[in-house]
LOTI-361110 format. One line per 8 residues: for each residue x, y, z of N, C-alpha, C. Coordinates in steps of 0.02 Angstrom, whole numbers, plus 32768, in hexadecimal, padded with zeros to 4 digits. Example, Ala and Ser with C-alpha at 12.3 -4.5 7.8 and 13.67 -1.06 7.14 Angstrom:
2
8294 7EE4 8186 8267 7F1F 8186 8294 7F5B 8186 ~ 8282 7F90 8162 82AC 7FCB 8165 8285 8002 818A
END
This chain:
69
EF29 9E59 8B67 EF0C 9E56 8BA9 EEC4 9E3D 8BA5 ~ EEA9 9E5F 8B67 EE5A 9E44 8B67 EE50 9E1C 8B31 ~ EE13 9E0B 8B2A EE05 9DEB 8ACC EDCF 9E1C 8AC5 ~ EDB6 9E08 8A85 ED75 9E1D 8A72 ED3C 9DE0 8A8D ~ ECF9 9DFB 8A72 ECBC 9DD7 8A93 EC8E 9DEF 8AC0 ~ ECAE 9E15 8AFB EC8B 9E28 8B1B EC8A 9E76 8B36 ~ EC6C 9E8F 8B60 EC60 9EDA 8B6B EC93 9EC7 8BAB ~ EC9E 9EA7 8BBC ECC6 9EA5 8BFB ED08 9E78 8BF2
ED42 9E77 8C29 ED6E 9E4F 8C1E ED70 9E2D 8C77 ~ ED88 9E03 8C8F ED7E 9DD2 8CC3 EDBD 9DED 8CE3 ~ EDAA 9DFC 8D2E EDE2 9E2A 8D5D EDDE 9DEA 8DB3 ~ EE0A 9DFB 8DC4 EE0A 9DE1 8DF5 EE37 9DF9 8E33 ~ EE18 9E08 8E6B EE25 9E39 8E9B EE72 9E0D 8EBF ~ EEA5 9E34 8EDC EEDA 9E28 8EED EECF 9DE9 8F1A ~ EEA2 9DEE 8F62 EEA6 9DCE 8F6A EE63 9D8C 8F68 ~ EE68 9D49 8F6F EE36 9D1F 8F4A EE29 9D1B 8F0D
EE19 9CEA 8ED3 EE1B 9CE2 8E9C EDC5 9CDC 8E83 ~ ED8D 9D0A 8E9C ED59 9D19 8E86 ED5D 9D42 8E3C ~ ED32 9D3C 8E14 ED39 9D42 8DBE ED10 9D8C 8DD8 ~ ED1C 9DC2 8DB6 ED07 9DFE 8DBA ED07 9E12 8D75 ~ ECC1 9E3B 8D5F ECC6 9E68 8D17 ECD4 9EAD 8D14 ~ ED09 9EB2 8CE7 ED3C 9F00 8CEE ED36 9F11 8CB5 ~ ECEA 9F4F 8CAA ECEA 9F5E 8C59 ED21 9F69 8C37 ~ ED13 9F68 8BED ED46 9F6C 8BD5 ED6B 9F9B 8BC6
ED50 9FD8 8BD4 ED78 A003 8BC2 EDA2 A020 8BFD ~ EDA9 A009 8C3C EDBF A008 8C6F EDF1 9FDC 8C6B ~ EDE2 9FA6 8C5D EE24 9F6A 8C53 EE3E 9F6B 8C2B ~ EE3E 9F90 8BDA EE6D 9FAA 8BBA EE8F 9FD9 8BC0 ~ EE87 9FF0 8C0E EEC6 A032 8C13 EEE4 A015 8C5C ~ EF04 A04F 8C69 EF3C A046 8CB9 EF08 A02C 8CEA ~ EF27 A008 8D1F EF0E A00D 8D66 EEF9 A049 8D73 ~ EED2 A05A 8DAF EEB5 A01D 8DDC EE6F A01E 8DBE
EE50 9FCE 8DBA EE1E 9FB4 8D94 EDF4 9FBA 8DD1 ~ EDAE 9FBE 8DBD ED71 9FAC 8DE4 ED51 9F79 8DB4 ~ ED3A 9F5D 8DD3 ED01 9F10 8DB8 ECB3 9F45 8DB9 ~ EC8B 9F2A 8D93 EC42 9F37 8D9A EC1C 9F41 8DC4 ~ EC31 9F1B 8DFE EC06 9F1B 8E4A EC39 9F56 8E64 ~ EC6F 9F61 8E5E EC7F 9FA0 8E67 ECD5 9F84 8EB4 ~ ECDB 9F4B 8E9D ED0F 9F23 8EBB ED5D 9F2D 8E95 ~ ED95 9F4C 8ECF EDC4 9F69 8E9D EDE4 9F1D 8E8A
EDF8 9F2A 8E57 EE29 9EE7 8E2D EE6B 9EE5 8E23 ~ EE91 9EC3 8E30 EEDA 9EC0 8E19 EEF7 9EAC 8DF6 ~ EECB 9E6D 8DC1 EEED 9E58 8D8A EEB3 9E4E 8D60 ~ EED0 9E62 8D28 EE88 9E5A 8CD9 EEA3 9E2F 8CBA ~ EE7D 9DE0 8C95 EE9C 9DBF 8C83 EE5F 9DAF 8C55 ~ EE51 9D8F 8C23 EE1D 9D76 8BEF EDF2 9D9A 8BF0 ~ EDC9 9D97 8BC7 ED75 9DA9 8BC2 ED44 9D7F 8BE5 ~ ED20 9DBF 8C11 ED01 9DAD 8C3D ECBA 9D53 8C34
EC9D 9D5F 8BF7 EC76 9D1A 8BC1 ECAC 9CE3 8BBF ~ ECFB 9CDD 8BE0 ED20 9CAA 8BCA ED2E 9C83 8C20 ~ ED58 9C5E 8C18 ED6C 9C27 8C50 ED96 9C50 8C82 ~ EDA8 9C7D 8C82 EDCE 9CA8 8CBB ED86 9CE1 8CE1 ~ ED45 9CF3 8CC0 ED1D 9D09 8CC3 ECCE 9CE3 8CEB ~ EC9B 9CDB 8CB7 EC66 9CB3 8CC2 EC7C 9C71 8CC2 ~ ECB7 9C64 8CAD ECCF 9C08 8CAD ECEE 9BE5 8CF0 ~ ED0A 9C33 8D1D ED26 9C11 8D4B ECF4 9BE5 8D8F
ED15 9BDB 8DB0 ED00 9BB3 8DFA ECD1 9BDF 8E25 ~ ECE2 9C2A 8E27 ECE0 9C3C 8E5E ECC5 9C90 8E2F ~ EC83 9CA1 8E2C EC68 9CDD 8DF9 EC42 9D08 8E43 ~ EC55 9D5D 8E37 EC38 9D80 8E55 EBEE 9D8B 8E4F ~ EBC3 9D7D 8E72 EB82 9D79 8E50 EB62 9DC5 8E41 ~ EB7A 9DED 8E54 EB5F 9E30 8E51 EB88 9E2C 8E01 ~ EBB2 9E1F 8DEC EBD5 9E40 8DAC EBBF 9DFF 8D7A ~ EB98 9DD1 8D89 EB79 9DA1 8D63 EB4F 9DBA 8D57
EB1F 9DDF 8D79 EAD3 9E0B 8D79 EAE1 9E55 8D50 ~ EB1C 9E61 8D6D EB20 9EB0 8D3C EB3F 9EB2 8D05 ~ EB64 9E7A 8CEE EBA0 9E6F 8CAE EB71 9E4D 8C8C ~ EB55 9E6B 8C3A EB3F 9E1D 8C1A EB77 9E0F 8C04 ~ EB63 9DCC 8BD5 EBA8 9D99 8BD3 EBBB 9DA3 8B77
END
């Protein structure tokens, strides 16, 4: 579900495809995820430092400011 690299892994809320950071030790276990800014998440997919994360289109800026990378 995650990689290594970062303190976070890259979440993204059910609905809209905004990149959200879902520490990691949250996204290595069950639902239901919260992101950093405190936005619930529905799917954990890469590490948050990779292209599903800081790489995508569309980055939460509150979890850009509170996630380092």
């Amino acid at each position: 579900m995650t990689s290594a690299g970062s303190g976070h892994a890259a979440g993204r809320g059910q609905e809209g495809s905004r990149a959200h950071a879902v520490p990691r030790e949250a996204a290595d276990g069950p639902p239901p995820w919260v992101a950093a800014c405190g936005t619930p998440v529905s799917v954990v997919q890469g590490a948050w430092n990779g292209r599903r994360g800081l790489g995508a289109d569309d980055v939460c800026p509150d979890c850009r400011r509170l996630a380092p990378a």
